[in-house]
C-alpha positions in Angstrom: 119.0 84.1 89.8 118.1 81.3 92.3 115.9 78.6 91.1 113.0 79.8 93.5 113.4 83.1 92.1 112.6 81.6 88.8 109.8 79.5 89.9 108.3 82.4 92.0 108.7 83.8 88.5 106.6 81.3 86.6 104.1 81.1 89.1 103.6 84.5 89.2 102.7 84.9 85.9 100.3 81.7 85.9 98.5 84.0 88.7 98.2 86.9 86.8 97.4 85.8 83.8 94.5 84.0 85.2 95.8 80.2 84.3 95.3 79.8 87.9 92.3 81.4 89.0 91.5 83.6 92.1 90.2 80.7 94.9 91.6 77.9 93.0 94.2 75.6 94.7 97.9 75.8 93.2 99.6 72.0 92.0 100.2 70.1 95.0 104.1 70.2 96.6 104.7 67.0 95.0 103.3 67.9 91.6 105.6 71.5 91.3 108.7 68.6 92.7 107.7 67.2 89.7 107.2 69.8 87.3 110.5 72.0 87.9 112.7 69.4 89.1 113.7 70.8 92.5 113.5 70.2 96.1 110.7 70.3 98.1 112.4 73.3 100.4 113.2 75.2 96.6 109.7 74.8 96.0 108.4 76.1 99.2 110.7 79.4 99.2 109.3 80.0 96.1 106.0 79.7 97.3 106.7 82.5 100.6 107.8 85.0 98.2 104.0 84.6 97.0 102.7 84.5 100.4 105.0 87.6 100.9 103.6 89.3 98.4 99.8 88.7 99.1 99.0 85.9 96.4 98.5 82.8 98.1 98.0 81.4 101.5 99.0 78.4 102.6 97.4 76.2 105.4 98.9 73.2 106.8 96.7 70.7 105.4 94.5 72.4 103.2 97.1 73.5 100.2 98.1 76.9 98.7 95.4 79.1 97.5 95.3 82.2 95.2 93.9 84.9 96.7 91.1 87.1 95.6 91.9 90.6 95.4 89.5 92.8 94.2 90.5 95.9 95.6 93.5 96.3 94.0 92.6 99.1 91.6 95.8 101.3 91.4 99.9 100.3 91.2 100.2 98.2 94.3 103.3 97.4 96.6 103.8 95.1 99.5 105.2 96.5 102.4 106.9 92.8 103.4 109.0 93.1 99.5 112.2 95.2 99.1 113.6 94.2 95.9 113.2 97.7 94.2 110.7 99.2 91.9 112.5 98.2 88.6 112.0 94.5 89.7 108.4 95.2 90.9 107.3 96.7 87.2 109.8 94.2 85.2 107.6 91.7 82.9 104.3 94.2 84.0 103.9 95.8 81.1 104.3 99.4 82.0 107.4 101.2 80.9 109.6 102.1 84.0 111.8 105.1 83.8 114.3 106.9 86.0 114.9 109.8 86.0 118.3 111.4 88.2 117.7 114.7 89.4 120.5 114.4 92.1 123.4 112.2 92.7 126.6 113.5 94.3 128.5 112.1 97.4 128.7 114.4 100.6 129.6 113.9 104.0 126.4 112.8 106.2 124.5 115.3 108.4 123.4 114.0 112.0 120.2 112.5 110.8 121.5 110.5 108.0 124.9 109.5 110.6 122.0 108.3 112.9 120.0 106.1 110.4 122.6 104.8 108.8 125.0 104.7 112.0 128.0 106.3 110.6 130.5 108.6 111.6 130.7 112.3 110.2 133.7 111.8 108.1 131.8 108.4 106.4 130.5 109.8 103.1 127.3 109.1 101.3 125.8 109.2 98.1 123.2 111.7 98.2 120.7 110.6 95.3 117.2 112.1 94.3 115.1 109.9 91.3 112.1 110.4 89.8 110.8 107.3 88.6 108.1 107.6 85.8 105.5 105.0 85.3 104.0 105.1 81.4 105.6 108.6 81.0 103.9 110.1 84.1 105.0 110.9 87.4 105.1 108.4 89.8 107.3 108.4 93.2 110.1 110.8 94.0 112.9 109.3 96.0 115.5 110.2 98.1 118.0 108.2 99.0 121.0 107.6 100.9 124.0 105.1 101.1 127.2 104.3 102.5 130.0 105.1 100.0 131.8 101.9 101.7 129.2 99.8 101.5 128.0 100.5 97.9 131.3 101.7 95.6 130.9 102.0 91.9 127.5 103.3 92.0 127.3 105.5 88.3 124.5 107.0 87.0 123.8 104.0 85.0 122.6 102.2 87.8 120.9 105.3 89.3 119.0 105.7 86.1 118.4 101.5 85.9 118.4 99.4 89.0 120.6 100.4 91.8 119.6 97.6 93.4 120.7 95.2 90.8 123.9 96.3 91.7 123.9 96.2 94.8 123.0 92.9 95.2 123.7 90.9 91.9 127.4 92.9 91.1 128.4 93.5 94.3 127.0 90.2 96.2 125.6 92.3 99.5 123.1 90.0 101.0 119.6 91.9 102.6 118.2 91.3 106.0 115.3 93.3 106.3 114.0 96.7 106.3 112.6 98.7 108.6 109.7 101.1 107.5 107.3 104.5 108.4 104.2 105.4 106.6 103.0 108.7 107.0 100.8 111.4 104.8 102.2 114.5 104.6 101.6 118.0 102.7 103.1 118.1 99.5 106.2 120.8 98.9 107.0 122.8 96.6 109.4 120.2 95.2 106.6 117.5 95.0 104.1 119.4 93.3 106.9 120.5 90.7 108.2 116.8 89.8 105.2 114.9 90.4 102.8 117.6 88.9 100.1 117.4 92.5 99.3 121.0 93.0 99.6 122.8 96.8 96.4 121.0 98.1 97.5 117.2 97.2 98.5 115.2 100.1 101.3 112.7 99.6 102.0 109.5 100.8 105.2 108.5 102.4 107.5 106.0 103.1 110.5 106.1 105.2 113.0 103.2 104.9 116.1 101.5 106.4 117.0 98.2 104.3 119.7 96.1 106.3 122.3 93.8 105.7 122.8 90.7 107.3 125.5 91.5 109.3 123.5 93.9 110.5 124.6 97.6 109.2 121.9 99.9 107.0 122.5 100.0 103.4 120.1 102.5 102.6 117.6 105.2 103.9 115.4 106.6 101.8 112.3 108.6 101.8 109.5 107.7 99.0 106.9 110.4 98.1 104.4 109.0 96.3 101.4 110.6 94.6 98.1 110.0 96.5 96.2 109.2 93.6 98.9 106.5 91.7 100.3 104.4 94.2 99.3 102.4 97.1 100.7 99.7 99.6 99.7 96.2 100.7 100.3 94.2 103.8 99.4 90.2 104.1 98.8 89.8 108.1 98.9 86.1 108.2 98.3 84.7 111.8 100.0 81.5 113.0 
């Protein structure tokens, strides 16, 4: 793990468990220099992941500050992370689970050739998780990637972190990702692994997670229970 993973880490945890308070000022640069021997520049990448993830805010001048969020009532995500759900819930106290309901590798139909600009004779790996948050239903995923891009993918990983794989056994570097939210009706297969009945809406998120040299990794849709999960997004002007 890079060392301004690890000091995202420790800060992280300083945050939530309230040894720095809501409003308060984090250590000065030159103090967290100091504290973790590192660089100034490790110690400010460690400090964006924060920012990315709606912490702190920084202000030329004026230091970092921890952010008050009192809203935050349910599981919350931020739309500006992509580092998976395991890592999300890892060190929160809730017990993750995974559970595969499809994984099987077929060649891609239009749609999935179009978001994930392949030809038709490029198979995929067609996957379908439940994920389970405490031991109750949380967000049903659908997923697709490049056989290419992503070989070795067992159900080990499917059932634990595929992304762990992806990016700490096989080294693939992300760019970005590119995502849709919409509310849709939920199916017949929603209501029968997240247990919503006919009349719950569920939220969704559409994703493509790049590479940096530029080709999709993934698309996946997210259906998440209306009532479990929400999403976050930091708009900090300039």
């Amino acid at each position: 793990m890079p060392k301004y993973e690890e000091i995202a880490n420790i800060l992280r945890e300083r945050i939530q468990d309230r040894t720095y308070l809501p409003d308060q000022l984090l250590p000065n640069q030159t103090d967290l220099v100091e504290e973790f021997n590192a660089s100034r520049t490790t110690i400010k990448k460690a400090i964006n992941i924060l920012t990315m993830e709606g912490l702190v805010f920084s202000q030329r001048g004026a230091g970092t500050k921890v952010l008050n969020h009192p809203f935050l009532d349910r599981n919350m995500s931020f739309l500006s992370d992509y580092r998976g759900l395991t890592h999300d819930f890892e060190n929160s106290g809730h017990k993750l689970v995974s559970e595969a309901l499809a994984f099987e590798v077929e060649f891609p139909d239009e749609k999935i050739q179009e978001r994930l600009m392949l030809a038709p004779s490029q198979p995929v790996y067609k996957i379908i998780r439940l994920r389970r948050l405490d031991n109750k239903p949380f967000i049903l995923e659908h997923t697709y990637m490049p056989v290419d891009l992503v070989p070795g993918l067992t159900e080990y990983h499917i059932e634990h972190s595929i992304y762990q794989h992806v990016k700490q056994e096989l080294g693939l570097k992300f760019a970005g990702a590119y995502r849709t939210i919409s509310a849709d009706r939920s199916s017949e297969f929603d209501q029968k692994h997240l247990e919503c009945s006919e009349n719950d809406p569920v939220l969704e998120i559409k994703q493509i997670v790049y590479l940096k040299d530029g080709r999709p990794v993934e698309y996946s849709r997210s259906r998440n229970r209306f009532d479990v999960r929400s999403y976050s997004y930091l708009d900090i002007q300039a």
